[in-house]
N, CA and C atoms as a LAMMPS dump frame, in Angstrom:
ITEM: TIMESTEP
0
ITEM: NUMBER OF ATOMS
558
ITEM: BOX BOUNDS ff ff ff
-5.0000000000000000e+02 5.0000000000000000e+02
-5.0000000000000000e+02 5.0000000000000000e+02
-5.0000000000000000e+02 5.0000000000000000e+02
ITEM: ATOMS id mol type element x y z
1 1 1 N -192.645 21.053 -32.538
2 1 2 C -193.225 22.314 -32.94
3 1 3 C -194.529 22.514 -32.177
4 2 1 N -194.592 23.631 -31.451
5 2 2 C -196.197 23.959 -30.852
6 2 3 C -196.871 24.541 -31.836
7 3 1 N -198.318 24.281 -31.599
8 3 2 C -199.473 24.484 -32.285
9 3 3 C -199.619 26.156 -32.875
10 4 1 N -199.132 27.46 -32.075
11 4 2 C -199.031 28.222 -31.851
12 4 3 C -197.853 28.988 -32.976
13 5 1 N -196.617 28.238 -33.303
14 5 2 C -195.398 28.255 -34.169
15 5 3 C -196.075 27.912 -35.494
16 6 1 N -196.886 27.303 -35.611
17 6 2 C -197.34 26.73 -37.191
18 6 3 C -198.281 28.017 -37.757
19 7 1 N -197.274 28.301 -38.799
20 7 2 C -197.875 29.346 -39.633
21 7 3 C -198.255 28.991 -41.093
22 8 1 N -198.844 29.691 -42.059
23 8 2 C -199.477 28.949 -43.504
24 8 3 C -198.555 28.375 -44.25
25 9 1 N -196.921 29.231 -43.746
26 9 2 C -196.206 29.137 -44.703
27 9 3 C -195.498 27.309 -44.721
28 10 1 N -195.22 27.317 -43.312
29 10 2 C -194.632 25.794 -42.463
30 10 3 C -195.183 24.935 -43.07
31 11 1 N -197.149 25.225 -42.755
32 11 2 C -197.861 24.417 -43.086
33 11 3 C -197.433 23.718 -44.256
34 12 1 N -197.698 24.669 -45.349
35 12 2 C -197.765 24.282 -46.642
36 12 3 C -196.187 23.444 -47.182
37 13 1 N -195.011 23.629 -46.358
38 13 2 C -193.691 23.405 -46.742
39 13 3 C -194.269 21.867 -46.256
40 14 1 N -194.509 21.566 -44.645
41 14 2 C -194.771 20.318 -44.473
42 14 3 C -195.681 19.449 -45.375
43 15 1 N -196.624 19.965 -46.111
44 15 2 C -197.395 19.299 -46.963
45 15 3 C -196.691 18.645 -48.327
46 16 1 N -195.326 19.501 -48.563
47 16 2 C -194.925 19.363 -49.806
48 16 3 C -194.025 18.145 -49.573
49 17 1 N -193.917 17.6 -48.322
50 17 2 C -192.639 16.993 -48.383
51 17 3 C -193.045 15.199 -49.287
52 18 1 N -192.109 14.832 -49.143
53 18 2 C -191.014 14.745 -49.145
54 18 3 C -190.283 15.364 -50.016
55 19 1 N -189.021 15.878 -50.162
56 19 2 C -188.542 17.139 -49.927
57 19 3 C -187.25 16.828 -51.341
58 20 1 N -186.589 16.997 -52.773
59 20 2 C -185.422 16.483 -53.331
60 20 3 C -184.612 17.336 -52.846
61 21 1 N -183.379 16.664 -52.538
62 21 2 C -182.497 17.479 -52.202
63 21 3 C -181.408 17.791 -52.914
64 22 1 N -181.478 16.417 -54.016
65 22 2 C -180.378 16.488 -55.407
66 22 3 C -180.276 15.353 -55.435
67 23 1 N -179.197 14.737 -56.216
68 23 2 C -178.414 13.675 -56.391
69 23 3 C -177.16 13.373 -56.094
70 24 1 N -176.89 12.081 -55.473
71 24 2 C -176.016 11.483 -54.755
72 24 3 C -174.82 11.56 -55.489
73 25 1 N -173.745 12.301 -55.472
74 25 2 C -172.733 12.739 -56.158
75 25 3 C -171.896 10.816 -56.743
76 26 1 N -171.828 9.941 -55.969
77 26 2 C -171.217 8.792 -56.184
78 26 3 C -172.292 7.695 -57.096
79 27 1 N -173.199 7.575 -56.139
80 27 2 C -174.518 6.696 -57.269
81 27 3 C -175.325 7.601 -57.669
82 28 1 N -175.483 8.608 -57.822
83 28 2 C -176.699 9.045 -58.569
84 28 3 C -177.834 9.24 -58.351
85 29 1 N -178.268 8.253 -57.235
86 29 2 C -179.65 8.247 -56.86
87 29 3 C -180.33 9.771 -55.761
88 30 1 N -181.486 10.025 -56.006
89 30 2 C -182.006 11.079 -55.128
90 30 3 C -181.778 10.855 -53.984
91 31 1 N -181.861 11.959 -53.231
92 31 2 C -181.763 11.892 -51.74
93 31 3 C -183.103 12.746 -51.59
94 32 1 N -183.693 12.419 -50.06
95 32 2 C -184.95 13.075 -50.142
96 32 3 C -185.067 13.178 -48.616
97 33 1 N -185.544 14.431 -48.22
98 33 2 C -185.873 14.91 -46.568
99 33 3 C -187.155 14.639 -46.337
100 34 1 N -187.843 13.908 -45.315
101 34 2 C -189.299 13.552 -45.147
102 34 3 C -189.719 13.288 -43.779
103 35 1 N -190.337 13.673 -43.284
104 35 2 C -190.893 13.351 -41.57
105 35 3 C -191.733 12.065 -42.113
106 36 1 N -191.257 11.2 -40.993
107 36 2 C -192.061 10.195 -40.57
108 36 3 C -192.539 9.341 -39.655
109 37 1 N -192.78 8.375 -39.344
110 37 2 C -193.515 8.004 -38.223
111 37 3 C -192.747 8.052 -37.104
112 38 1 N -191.254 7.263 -37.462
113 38 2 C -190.118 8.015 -36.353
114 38 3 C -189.97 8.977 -36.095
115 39 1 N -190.357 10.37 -36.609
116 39 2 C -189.452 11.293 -36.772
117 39 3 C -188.786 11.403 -38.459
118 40 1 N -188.3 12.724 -38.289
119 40 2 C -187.275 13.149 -39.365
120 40 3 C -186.28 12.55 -40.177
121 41 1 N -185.95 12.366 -41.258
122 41 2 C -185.301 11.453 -41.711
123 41 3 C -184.69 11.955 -43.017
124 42 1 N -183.709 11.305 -43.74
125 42 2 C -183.337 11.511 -45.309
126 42 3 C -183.476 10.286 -46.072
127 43 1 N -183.523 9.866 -47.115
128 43 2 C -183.403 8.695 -47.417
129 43 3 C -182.604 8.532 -49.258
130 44 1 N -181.888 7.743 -49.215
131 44 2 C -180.817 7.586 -50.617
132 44 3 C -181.073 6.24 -51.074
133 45 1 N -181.884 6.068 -51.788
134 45 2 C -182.434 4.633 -52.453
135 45 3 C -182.994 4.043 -51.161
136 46 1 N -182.258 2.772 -51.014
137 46 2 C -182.975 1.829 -49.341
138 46 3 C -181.882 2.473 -48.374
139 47 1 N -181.462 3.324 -48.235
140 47 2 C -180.641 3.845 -47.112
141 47 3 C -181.348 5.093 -46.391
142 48 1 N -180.888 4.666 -45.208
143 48 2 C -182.327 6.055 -44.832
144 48 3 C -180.855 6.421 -43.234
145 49 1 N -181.067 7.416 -43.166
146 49 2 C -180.741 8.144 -41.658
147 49 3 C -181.573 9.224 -40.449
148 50 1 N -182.009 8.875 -40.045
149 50 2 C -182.48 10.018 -38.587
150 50 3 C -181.68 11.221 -39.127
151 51 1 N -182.752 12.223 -38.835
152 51 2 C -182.071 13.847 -38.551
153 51 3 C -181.884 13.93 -37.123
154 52 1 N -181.022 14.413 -37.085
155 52 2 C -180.464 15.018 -35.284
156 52 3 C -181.405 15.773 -35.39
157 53 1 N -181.402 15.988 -33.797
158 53 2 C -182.651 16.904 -33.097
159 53 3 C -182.399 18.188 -33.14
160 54 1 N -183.198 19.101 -33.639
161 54 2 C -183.034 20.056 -33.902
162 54 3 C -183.015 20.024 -35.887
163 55 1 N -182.593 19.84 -35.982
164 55 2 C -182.565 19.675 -37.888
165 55 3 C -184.1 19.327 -38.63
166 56 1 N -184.818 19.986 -39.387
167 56 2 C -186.266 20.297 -39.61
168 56 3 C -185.442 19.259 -41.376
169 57 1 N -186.604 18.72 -41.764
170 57 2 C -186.423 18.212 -42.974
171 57 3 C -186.472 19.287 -44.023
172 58 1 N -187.068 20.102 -43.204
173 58 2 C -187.529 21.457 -44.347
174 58 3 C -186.007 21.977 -44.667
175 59 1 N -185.629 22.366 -43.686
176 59 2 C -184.527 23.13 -43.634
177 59 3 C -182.896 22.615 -43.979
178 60 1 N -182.697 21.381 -44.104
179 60 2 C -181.869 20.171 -44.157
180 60 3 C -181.281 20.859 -45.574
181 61 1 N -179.523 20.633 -45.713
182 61 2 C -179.065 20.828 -47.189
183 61 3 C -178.902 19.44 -47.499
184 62 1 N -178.365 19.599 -49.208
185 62 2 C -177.659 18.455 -49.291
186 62 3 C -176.275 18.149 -49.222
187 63 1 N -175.848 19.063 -48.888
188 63 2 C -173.993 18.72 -47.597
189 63 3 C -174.739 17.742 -46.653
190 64 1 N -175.334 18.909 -45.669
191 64 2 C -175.674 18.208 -44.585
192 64 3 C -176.261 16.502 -44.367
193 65 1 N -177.133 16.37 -45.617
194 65 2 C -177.64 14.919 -45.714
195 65 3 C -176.232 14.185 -46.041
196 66 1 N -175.305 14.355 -47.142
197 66 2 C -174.349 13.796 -47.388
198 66 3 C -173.592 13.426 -46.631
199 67 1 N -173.32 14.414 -45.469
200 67 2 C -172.374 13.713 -43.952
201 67 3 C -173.127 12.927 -43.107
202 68 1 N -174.352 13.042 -43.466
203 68 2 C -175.376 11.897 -42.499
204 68 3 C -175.245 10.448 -42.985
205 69 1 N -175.07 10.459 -44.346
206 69 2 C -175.583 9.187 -45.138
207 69 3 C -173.862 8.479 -45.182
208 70 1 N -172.606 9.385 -44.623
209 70 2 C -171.426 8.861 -44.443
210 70 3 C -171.521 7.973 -43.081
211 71 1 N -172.078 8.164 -42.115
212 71 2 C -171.68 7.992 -40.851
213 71 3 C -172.614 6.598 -40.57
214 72 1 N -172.473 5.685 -40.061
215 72 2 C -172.611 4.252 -39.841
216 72 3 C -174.658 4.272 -39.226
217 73 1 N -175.198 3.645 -39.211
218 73 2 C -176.506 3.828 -38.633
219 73 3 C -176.147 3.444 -37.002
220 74 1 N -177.218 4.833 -36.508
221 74 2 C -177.158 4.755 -34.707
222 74 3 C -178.057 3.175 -34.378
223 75 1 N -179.16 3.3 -34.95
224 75 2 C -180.012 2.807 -34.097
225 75 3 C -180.682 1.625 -35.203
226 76 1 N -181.352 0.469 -34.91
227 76 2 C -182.249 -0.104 -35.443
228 76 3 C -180.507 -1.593 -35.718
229 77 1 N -180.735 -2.056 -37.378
230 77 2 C -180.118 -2.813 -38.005
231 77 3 C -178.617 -2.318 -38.452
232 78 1 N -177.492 -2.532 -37.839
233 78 2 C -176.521 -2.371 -38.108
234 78 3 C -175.892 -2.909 -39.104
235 79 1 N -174.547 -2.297 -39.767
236 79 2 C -173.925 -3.293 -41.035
237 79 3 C -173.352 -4.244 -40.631
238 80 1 N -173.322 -5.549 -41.331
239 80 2 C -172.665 -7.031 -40.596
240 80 3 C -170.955 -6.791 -40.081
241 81 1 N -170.989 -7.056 -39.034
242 81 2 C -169.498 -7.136 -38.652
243 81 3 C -168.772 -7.965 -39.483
244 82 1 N -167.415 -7.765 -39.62
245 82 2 C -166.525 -8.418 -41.038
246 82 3 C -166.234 -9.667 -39.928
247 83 1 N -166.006 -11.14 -40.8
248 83 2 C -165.68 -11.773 -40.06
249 83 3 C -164.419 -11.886 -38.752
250 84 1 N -164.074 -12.764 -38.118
251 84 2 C -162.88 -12.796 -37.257
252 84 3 C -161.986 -13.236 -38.143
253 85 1 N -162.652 -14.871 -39.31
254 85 2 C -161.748 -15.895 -39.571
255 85 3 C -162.644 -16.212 -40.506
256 86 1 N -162.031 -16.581 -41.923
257 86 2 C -162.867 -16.914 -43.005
258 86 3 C -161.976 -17.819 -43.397
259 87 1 N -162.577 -19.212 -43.544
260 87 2 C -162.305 -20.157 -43.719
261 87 3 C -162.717 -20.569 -45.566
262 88 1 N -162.41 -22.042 -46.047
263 88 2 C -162.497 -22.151 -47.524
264 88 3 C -164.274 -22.931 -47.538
265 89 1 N -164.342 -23.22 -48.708
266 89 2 C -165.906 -23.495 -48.755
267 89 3 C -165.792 -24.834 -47.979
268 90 1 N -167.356 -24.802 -47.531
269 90 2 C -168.324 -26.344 -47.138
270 90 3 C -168.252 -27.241 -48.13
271 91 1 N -167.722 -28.787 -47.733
272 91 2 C -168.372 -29.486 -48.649
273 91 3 C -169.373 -29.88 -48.892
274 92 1 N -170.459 -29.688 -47.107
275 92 2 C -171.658 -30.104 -47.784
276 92 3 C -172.619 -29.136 -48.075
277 93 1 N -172.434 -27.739 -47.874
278 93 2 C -173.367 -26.099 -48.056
279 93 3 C -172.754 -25.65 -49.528
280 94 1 N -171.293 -25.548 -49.307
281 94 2 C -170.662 -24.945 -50.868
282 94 3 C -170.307 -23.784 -50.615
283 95 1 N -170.64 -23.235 -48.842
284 95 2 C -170.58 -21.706 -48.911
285 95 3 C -169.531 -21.483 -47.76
286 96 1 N -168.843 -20.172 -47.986
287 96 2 C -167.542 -20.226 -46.711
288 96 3 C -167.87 -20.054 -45.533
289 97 1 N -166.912 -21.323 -44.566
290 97 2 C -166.63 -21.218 -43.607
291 97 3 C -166.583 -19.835 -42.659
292 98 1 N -167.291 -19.644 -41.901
293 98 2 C -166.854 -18.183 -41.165
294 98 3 C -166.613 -18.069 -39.465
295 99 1 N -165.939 -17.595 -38.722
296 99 2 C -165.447 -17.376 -37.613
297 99 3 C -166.426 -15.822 -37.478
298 100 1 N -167.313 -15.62 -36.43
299 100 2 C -168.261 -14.524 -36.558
300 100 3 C -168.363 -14.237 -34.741
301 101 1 N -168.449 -13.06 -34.753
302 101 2 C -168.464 -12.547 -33.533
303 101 3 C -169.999 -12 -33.24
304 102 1 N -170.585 -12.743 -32.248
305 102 2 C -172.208 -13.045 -31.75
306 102 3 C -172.464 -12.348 -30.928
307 103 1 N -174.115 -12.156 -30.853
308 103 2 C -174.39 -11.804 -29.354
309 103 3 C -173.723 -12.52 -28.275
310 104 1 N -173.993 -13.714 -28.213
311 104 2 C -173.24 -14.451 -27.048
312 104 3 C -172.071 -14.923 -27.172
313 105 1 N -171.019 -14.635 -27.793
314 105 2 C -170.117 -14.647 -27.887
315 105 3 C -169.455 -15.091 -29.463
316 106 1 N -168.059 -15.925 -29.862
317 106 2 C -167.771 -16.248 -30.939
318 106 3 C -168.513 -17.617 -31.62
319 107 1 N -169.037 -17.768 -33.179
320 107 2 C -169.461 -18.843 -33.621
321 107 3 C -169.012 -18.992 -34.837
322 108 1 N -169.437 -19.946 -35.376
323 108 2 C -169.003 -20.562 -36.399
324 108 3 C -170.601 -20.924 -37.624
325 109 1 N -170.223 -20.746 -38.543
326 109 2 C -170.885 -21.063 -39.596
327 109 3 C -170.757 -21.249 -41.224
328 110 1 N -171.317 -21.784 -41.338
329 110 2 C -171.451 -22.377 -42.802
330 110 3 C -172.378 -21.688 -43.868
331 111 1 N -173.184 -20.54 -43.411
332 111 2 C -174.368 -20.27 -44.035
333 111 3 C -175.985 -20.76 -43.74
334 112 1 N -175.752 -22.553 -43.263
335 112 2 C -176.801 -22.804 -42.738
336 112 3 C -176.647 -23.354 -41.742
337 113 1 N -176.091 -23.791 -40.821
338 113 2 C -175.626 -24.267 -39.293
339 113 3 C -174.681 -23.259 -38.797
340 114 1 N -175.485 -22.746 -37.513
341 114 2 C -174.195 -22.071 -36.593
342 114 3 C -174.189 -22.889 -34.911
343 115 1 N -172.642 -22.589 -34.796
344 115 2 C -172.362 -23.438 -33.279
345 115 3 C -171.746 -22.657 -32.732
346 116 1 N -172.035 -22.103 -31.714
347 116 2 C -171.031 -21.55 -30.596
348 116 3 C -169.65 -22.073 -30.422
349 117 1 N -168.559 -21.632 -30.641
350 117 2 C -167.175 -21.818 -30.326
351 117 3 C -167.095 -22.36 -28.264
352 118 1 N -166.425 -23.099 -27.886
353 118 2 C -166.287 -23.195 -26.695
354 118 3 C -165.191 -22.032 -26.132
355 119 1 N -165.934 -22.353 -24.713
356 119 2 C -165.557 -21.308 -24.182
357 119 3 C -164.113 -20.846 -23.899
358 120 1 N -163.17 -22.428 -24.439
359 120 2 C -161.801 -22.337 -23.988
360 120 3 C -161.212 -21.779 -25.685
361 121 1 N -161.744 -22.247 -26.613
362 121 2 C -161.022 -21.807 -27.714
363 121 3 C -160.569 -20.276 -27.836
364 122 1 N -159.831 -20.315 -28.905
365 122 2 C -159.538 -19.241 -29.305
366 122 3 C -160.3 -18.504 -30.961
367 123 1 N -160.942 -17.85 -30.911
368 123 2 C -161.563 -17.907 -32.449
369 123 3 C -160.668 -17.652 -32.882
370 124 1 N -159.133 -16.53 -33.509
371 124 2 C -158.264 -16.448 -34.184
372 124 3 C -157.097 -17.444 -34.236
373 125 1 N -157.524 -18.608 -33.326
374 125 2 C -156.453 -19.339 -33.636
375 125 3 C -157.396 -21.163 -34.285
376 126 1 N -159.161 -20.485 -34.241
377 126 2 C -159.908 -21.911 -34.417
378 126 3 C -159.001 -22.175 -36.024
379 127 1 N -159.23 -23.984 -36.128
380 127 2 C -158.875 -24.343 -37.697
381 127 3 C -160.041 -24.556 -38.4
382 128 1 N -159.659 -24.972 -39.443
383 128 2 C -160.595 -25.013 -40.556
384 128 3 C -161.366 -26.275 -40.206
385 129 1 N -160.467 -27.754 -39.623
386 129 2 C -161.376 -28.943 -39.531
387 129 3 C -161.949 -28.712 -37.998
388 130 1 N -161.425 -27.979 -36.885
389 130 2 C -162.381 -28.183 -36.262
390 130 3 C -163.416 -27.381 -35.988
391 131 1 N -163.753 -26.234 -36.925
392 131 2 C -165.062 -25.794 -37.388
393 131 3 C -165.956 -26.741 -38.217
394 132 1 N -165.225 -27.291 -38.988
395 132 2 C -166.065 -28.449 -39.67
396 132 3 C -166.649 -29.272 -38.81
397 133 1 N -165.831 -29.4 -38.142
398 133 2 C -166.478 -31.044 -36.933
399 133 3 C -167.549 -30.279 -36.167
400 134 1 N -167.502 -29.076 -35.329
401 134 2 C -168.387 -28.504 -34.849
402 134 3 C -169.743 -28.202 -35.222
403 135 1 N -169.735 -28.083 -37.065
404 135 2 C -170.436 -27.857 -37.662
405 135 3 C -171.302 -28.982 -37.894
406 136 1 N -170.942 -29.882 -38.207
407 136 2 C -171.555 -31.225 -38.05
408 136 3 C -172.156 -31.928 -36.909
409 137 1 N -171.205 -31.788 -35.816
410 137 2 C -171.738 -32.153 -34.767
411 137 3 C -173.439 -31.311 -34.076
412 138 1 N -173.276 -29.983 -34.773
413 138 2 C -174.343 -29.155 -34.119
414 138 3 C -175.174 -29.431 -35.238
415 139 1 N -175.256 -29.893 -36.726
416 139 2 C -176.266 -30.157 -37.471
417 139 3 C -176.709 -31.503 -37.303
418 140 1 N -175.904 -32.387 -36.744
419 140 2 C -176.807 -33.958 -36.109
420 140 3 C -177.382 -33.259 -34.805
421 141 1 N -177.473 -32.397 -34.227
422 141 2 C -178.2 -32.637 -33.28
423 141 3 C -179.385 -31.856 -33.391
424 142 1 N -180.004 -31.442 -34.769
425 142 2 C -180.921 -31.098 -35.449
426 142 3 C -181.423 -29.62 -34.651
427 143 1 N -182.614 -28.981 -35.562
428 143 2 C -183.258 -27.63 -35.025
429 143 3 C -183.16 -27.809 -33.647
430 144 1 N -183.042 -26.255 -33.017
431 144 2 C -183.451 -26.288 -31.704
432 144 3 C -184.339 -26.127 -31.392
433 145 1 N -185.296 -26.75 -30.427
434 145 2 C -186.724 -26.575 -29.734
435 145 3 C -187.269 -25.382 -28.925
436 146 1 N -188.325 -24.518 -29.146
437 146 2 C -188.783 -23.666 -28.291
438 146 3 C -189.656 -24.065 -27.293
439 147 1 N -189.606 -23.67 -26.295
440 147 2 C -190.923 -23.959 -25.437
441 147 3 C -192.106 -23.098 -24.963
442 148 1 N -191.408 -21.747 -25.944
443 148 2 C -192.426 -21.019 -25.608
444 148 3 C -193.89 -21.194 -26.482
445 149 1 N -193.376 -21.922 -27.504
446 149 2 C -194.671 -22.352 -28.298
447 149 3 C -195.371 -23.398 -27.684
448 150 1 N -194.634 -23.984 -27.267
449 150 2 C -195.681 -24.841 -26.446
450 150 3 C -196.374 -24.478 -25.126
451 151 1 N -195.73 -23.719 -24.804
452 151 2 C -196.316 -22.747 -23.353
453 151 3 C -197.694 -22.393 -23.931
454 152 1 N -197.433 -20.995 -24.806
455 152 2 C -198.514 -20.429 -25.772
456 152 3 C -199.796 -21.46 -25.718
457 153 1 N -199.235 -22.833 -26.692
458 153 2 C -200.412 -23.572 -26.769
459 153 3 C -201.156 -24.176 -25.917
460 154 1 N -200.234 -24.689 -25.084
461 154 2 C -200.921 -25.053 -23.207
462 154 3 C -201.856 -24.345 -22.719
463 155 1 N -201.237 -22.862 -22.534
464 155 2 C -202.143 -21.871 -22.331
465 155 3 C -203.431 -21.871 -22.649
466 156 1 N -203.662 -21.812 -23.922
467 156 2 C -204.654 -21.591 -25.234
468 156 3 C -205.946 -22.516 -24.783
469 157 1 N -204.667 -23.898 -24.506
470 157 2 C -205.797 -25.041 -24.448
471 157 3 C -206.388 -25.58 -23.141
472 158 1 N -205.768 -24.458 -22.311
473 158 2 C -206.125 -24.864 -20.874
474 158 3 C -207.327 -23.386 -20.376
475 159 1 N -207.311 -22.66 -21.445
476 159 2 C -207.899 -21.332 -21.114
477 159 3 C -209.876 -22.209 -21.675
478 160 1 N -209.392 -22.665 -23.341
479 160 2 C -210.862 -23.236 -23.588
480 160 3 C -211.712 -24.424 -22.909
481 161 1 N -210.285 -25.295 -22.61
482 161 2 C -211.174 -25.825 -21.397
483 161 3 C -211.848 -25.581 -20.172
484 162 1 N -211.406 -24.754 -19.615
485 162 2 C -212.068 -23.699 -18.462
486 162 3 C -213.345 -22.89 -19.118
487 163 1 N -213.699 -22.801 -20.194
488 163 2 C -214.693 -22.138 -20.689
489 163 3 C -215.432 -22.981 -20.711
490 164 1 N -215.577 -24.243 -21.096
491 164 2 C -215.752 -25.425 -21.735
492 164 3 C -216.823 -26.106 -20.534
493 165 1 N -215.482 -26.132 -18.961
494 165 2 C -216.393 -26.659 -18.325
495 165 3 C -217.286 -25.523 -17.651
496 166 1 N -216.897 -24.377 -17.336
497 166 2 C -218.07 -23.587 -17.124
498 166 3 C -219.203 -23.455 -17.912
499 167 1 N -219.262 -23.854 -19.051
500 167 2 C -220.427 -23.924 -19.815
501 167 3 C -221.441 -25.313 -19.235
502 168 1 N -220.664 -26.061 -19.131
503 168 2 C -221.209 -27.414 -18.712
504 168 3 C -221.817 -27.143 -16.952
505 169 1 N -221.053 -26.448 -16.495
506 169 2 C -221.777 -26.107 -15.171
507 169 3 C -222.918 -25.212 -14.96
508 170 1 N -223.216 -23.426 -15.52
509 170 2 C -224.29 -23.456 -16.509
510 170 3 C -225.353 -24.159 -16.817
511 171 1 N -224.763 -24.857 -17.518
512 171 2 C -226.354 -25.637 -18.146
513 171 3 C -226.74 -26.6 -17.393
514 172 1 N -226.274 -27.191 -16.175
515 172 2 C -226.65 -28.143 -15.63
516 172 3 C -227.256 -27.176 -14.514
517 173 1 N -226.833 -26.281 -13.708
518 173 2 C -227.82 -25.072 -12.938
519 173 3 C -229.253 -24.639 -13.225
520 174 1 N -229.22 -24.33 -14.879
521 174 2 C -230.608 -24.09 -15.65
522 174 3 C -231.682 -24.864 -15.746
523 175 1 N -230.634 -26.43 -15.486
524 175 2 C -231.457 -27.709 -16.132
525 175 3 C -232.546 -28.184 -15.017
526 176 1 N -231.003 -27.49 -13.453
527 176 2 C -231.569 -28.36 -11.97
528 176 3 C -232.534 -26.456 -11.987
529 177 1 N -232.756 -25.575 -11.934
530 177 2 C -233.46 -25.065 -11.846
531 177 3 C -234.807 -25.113 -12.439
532 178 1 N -234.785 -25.511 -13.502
533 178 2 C -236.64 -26.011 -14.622
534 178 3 C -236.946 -27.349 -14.075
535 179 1 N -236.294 -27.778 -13.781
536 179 2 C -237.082 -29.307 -13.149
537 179 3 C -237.691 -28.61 -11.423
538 180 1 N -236.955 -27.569 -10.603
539 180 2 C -237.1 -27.478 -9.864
540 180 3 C -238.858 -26.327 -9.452
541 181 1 N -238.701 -25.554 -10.804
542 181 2 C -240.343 -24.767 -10.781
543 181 3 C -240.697 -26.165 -11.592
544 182 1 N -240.746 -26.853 -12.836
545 182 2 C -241.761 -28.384 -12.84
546 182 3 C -242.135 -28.898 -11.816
547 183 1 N -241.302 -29.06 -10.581
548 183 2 C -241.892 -29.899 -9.268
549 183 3 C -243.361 -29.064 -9.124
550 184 1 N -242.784 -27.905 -8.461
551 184 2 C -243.333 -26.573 -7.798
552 184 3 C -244.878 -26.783 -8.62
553 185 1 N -244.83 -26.54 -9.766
554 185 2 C -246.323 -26.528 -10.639
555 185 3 C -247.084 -27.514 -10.079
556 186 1 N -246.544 -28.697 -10.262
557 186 2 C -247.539 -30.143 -10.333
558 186 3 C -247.584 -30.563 -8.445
């Protein structure tokens, strides 16, 4: 909107927002039109959707929010993909086995250990024990290590030492300079 388009009336609509638009015909809960830091938006309890461009919160029905709040989220946190392969519980987690399709490809998990499937398997044809074995095998070989934390700290500690000894060089300049007007006097 240009500066020029904003009239008392806009004004005051934008002030009022966030905006009811009714209630959610299935749960009940409000739906509500509101500009925010993204941009335009609706929101139905913790469910929220982007307005397409062009669509003013002001102006938004509640049809229109209702076909928004049908359609899957574009952008940000998506809903979990359903597994490939769901396997029976862990004996040592308690929680099911799952065959899960990754950023980097297919894995396996328990809830609290995940292992990458190799590259020759098949995830719809992996079994139940040799997800188990995988699972085990990748929990003996404990957390994985970052190195960027240790980079970070290297950094950190190689930056104060450089301060450290320039300070020490400094004061030894100041020190050979006052002894050097002491000569000079006497």
């Amino acid at each position: 909107m240009l500066p020029e388009e904003l009239t008392i009336d806009v004004a005051c609509k934008l002030l009022s927002l966030p905006r009811d638009l009714g209630k959610h015909p299935e749960s009940g809960e409000a739906i509500e039109a509101n500009d925010g830091r993204y941009g335009p938006y609706i929101k139905c309890g913790t469910d929220t959707r982007s307005l397409p461009a062009g669509v003013s919160p002001i102006q938004v029905t509640l049809g229109e929010a209702l076909e928004l709040l049908k359609q899957p989220k574009q952008r940000g946190r998506a809903a979990p993909k359903e597994p490939i392969k769901l396997f029976d519980v862990s004996p040592i987690t308690e929680q099911p086995v799952k065959v899960l399709e990754g950023r980097f490809g297919p894995y396996v998990t328990d809830g609290v250990t995940n292992a990458s499937l190799p590259r020759t398997a098949n995830p719809e044809e992996f079994t139940f024990e040799a997800a188990l074995a995988l699972l085990a095998e990748r929990a003996a070989k404990g957390p994985s290590k970052k190195a960027t934390k240790k980079k970070a700290a290297k950094k950190a500690a190689t930056k104060t030492a450089k301060k450290a000894s320039t300070k020490k060089a400094a004061t030894k300049k100041k020190a050979a300079a006052k002894k050097g007007v002491a000569k000079k006097k006497s």
